[in-house]
C-alpha positions in Angstrom: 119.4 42.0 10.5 118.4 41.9 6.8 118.8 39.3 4.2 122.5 37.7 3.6 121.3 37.7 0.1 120.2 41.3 -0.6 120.1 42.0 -4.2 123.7 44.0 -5.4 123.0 47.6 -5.8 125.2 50.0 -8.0 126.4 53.2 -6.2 129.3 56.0 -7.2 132.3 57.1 -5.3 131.3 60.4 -5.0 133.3 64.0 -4.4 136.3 63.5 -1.7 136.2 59.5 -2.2 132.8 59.4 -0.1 130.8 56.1 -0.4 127.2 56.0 0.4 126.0 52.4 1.6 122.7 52.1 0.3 120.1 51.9 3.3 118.6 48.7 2.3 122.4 46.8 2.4 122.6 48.7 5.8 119.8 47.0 7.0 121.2 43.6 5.7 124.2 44.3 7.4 122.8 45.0 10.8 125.0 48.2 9.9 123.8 51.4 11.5 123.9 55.1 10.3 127.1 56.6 12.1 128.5 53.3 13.0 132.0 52.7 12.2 133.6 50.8 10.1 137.0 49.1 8.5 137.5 49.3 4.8 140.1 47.2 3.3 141.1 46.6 -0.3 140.8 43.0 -0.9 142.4 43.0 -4.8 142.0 45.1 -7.8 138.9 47.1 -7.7 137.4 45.1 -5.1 137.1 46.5 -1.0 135.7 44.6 1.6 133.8 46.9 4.5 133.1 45.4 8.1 131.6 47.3 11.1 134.6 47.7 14.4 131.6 45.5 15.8 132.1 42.8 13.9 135.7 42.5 14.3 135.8 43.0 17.8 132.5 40.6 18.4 134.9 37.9 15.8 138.1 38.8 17.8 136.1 38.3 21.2 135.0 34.6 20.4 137.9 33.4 18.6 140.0 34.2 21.8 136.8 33.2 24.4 138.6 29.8 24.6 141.5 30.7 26.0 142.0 30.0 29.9 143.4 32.8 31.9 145.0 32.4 35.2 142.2 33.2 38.1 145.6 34.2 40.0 148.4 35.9 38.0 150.8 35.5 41.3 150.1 31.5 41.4 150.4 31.1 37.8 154.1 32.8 37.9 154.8 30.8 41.1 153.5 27.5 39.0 156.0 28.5 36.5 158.8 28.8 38.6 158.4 25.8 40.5 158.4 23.8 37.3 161.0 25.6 36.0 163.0 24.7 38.9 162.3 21.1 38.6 163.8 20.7 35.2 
């Protein structure tokens, strides 16, 4: 992956709302040609652009920490029994 800090680089929105990402931002991005991506207004005149990657990688460890029952059955059983003794 490139530089966080790559130099801004002007660009049109050309025929059919088509956007082309500059190759050296790619390469900052870690963003490959044909890789998909989210593109999301984020306030007047201003879009933010994210690879499904990223989102998905983010998404991944944000939820990593969770626990999951290594036996559904037992975990519903757990549940029960203290259910009952309340």
């Amino acid at each position: 992956m490139g530089s966080v800090d790559e130099e801004p680089t002007r660009t049109k929105i050309g025929p059919r709302g088509r956007l082309t990402i500059p190759v050296a931002l790619q390469r900052a991005a870690g963003v490959a040609e044909g890789e998909e991506v989210v593109i999301r207004v984020v306030g007047p005149g201003v879009f933010a652009i994210e690879s499904v990657q990223s989102i998905e990688d983010g998404l991944l460890a944000e939820f990593a920490s969770i626990q999951r029952p290594t036996d559904a059955v037992a975990a519903i059983r757990a549940d029960r029994e203290d259910d009952d003794r309340a």
